[in-house]
Structure formats: C-alpha cells, structure tokens
KEPAZA-125518 format. One record per residue (C-alpha): residue number from 1; residue in three letters; chain; x, y, z. Coordinates in steps of 0.02 Angstrom, whole numbers, plus 50000, padded with zeros to 5 digits. Layout:
@nr NUM	rest ALA	kette A	east X	north Y	up Z
...
% end
This chain:
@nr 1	rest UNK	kette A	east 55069	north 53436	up 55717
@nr 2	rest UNK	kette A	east 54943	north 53291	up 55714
@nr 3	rest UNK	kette A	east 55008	north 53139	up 55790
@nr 4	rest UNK	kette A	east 54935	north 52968	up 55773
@nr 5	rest UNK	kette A	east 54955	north 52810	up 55875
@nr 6	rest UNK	kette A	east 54818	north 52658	up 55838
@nr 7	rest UNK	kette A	east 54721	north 52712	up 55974
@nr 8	rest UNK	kette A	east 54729	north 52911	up 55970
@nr 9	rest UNK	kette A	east 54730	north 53043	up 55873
@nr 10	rest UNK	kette A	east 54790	north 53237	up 55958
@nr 11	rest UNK	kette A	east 54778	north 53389	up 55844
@nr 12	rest UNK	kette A	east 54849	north 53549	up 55948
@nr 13	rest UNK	kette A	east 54754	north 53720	up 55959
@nr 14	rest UNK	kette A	east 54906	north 53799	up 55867
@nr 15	rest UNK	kette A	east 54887	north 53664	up 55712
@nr 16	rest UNK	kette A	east 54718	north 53706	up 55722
@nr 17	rest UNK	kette A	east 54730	north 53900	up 55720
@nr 18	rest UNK	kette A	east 54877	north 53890	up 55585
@nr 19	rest UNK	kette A	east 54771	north 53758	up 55460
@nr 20	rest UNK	kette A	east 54601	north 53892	up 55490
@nr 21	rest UNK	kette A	east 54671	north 54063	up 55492
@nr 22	rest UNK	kette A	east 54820	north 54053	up 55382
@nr 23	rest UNK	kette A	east 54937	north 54092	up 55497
@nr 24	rest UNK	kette A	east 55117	north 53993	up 55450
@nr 25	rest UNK	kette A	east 55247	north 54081	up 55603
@nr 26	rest UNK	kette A	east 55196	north 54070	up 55792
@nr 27	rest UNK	kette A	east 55083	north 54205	up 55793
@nr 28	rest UNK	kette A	east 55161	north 54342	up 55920
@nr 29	rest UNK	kette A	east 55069	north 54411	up 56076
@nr 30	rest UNK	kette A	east 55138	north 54582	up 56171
@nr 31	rest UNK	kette A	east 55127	north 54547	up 56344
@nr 32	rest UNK	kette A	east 55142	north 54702	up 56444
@nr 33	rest UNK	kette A	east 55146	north 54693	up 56647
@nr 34	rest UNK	kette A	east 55270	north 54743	up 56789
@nr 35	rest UNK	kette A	east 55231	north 54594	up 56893
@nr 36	rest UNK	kette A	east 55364	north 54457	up 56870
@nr 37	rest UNK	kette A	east 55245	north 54296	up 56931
@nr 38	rest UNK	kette A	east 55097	north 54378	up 56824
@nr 39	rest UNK	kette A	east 55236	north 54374	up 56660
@nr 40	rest UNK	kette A	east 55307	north 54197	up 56709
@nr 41	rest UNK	kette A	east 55124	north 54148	up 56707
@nr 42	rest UNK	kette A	east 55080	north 54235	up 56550
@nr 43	rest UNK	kette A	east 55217	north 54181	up 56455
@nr 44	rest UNK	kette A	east 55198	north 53991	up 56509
@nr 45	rest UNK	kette A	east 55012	north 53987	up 56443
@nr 46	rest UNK	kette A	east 55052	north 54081	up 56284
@nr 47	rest UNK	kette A	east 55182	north 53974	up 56221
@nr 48	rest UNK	kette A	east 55089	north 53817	up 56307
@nr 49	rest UNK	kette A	east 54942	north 53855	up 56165
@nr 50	rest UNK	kette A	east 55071	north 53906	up 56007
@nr 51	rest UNK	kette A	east 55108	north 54097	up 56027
@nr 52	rest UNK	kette A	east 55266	north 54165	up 56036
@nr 53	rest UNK	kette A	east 55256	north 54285	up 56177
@nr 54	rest UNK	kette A	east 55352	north 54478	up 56185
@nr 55	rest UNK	kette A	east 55366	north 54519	up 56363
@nr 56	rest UNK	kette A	east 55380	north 54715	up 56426
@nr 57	rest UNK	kette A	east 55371	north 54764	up 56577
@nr 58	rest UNK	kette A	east 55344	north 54965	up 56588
@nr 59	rest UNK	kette A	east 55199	north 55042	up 56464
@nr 60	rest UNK	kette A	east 55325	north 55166	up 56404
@nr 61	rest UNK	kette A	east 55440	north 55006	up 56329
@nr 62	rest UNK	kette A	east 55278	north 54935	up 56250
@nr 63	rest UNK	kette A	east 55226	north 55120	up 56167
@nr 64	rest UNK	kette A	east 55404	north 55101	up 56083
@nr 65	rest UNK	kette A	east 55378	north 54934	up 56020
@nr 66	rest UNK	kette A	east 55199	north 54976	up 55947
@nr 67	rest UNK	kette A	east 55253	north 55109	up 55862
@nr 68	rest UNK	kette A	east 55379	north 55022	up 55755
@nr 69	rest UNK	kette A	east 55295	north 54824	up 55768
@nr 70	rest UNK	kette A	east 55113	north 54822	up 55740
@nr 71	rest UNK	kette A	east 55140	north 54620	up 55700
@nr 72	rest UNK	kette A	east 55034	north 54561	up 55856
@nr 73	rest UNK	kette A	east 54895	north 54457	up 55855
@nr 74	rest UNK	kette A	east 54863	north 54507	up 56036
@nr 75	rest UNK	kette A	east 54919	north 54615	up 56156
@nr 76	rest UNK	kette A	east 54901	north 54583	up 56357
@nr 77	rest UNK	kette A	east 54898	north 54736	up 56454
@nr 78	rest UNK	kette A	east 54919	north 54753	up 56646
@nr 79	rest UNK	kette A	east 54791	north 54909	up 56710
@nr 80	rest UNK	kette A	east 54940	north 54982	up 56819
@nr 81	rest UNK	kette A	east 55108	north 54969	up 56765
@nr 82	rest UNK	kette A	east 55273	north 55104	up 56779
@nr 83	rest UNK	kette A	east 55248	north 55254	up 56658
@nr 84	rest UNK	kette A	east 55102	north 55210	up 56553
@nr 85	rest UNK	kette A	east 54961	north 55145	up 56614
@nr 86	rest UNK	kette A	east 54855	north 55008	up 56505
@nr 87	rest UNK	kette A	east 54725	north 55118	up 56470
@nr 88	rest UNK	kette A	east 54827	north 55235	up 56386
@nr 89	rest UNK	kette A	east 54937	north 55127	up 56269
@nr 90	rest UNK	kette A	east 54759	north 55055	up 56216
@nr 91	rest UNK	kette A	east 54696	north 55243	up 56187
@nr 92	rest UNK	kette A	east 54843	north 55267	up 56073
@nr 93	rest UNK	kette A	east 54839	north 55089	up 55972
@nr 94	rest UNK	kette A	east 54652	north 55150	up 55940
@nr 95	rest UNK	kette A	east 54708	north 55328	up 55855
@nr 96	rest UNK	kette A	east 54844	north 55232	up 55733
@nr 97	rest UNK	kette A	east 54768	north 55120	up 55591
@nr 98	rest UNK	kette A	east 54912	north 54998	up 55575
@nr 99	rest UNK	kette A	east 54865	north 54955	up 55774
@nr 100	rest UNK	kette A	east 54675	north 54961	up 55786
@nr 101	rest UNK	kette A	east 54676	north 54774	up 55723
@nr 102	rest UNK	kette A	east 54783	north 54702	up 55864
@nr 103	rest UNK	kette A	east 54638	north 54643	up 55987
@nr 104	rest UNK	kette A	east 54675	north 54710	up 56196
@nr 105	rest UNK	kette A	east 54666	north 54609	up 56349
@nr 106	rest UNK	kette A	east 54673	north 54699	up 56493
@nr 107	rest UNK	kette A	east 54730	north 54616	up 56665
@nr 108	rest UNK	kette A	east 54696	north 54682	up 56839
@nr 109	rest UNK	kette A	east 54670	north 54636	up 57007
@nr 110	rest UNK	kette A	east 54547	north 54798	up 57030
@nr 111	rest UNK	kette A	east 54393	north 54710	up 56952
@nr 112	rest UNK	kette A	east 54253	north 54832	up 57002
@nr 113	rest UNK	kette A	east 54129	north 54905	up 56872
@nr 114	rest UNK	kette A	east 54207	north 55075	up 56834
@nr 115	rest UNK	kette A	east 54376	north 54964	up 56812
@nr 116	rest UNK	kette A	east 54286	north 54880	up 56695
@nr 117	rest UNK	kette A	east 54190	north 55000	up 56586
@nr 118	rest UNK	kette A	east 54344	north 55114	up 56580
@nr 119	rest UNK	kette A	east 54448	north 54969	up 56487
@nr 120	rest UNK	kette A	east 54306	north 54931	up 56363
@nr 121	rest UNK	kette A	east 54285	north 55103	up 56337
@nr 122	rest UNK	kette A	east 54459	north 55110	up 56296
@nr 123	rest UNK	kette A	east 54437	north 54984	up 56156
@nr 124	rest UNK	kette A	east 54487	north 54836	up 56241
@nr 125	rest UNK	kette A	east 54426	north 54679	up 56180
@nr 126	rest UNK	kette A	east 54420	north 54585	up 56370
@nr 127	rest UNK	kette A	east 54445	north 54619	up 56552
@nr 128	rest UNK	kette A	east 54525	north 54477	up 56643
@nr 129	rest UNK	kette A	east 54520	north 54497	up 56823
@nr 130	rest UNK	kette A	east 54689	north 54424	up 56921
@nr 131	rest UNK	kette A	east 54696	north 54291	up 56964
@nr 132	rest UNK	kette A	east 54650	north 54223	up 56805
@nr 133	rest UNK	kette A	east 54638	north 54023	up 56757
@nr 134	rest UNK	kette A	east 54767	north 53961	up 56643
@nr 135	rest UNK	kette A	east 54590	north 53930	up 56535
@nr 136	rest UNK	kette A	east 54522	north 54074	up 56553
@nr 137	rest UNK	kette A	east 54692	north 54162	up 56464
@nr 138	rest UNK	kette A	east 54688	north 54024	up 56332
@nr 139	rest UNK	kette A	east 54525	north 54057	up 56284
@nr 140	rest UNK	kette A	east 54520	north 54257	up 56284
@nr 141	rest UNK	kette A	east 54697	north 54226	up 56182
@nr 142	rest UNK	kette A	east 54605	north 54112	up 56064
@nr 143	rest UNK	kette A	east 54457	north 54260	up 56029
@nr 144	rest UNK	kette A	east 54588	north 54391	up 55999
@nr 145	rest UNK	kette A	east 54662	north 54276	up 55860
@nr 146	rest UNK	kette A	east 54496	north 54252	up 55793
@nr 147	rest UNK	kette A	east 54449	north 54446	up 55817
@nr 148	rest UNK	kette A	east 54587	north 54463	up 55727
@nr 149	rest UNK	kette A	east 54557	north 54368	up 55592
@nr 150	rest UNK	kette A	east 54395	north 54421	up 55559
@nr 151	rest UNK	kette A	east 54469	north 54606	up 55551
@nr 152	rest UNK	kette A	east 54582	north 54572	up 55420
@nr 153	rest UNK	kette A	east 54455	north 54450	up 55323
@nr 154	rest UNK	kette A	east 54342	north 54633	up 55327
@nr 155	rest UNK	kette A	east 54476	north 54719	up 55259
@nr 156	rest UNK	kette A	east 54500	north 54636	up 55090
@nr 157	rest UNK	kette A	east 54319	north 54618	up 55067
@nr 158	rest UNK	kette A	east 54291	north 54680	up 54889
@nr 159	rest UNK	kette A	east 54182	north 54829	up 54903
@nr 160	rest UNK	kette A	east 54051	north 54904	up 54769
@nr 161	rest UNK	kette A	east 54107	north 55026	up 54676
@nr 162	rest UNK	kette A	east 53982	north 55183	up 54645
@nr 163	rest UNK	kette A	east 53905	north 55165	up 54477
% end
C-alpha cells in the first residue's frame, strides 16, 4: 500500500506490480529445490517483494503440481534435484500450452557455459548462479512477472482476419 508521513512517501514493488499489470492476489511463484537454506532463502525474498511462494522440493512433486496448477507467474528451478532434474520439468512446461507462459529461473551452483546454454536451451528465461544476491532474485523475479505479462498482453491481441 502507499503510505504517507509529511516527510515521505514509500510505494512497494508489489503495489507497484499489482496497480501496472493487473494483478489483484499475491501473484504465486513455484519454487522447486532440495536444498533447505537455498528454499529458506528463496522463500524469504519472494514474499519480502509480494509473491506468495509454493515450495517443492523433488522435481517429480513439482511435475504433479504443473500438471494440474499452471497459475504461476514464475517458477524457480534448482539444476539438480531428487527425480527430475530442472531441465526436464522445463522441457515438459515447454510441450504443454497452458505452461509455456510461466517464465523459468534456473538455480545452480555449476555455472560453467555448457550449464548455461543447456538451461536456455531448455527454455529458461534466466540462469542464476548460487550464491545469488537477495537483488539479484528480486530482480530476475520482477522480469518473469513482466515476461509474463507481456505473454498474456500477446495473447489477446486482436488479430486480422483474412479478407
């Protein structure tokens, strides 16, 4: 909410992101990583900047929820995690329609260039090598929103009709 004192006046990212991209709910983010201090972390900067943050920590719990929930505006991947592997659950969110809109983040600790080029290959949106700044994850959050956005916006564009 916007606050006002004589001197100052704060407006939040979340006001911000609600008032320009029509969202009215906390927008939800699927967080999906095996490491408990990487999820505490996570889950303190998501909700810190507005979202409301799903937290999974085996790929084969996160390919259940995708395939009945597609209402993410982002989803946070680990590279390596029990079962299913981030690659893969962004493989399959590319093949189903409903999912292609939610924007990836993949997280790693392996940052080299084949690392790299295999996630954006996959279809991920961004590669955040651990350890990550707490800005660094706000901002990449805050592009998957607008990716997002934009996605949808394209989608209800009218379109010519052939004459």
């Amino acid at each position: 909410m916007l606050t006002h004192d004589s001197k100052t006046t704060v407006v939040r990212q979340s006001d911000l992101d609600r008032a320009f991209l029509g969202t009215t709910a906390p927008a939800r983010v699927l967080v999906v990583d095996d490491d408990p201090t990487t999820e505490e972390l996570l889950t303190a900067i998501g909700e810190k900047e507005g979202y409301e943050i799903v937290i999974v920590d085996d790929g084969r719990k996160a390919y259940r929820i995708l395939r009945s929930d597609a209402n993410f505006v982002a989803a946070v991947f680990n590279m390596t995690m029990p079962n299913l592997i981030g690659l893969d659950l962004v493989r399959y969110m590319k093949t189903e329609k409903r999912l292609m809109r939610i924007p990836v983040i993949i997280v790693a600790g392996d940052t080299g260039l084949q690392r790299i080029s295999e996630s954006f290959a996959a279809g991920a949106l961004a590669f955040l090598p651990k350890p990550f700044t707490k800005e660094k994850l706000a901002l990449t959050l805050r592009l998957a929103q607008i990716s997002q956005a934009s996605r949808k916006r394209a989608d209800v564009r009218p379109r010519k009709l052939a004459a």
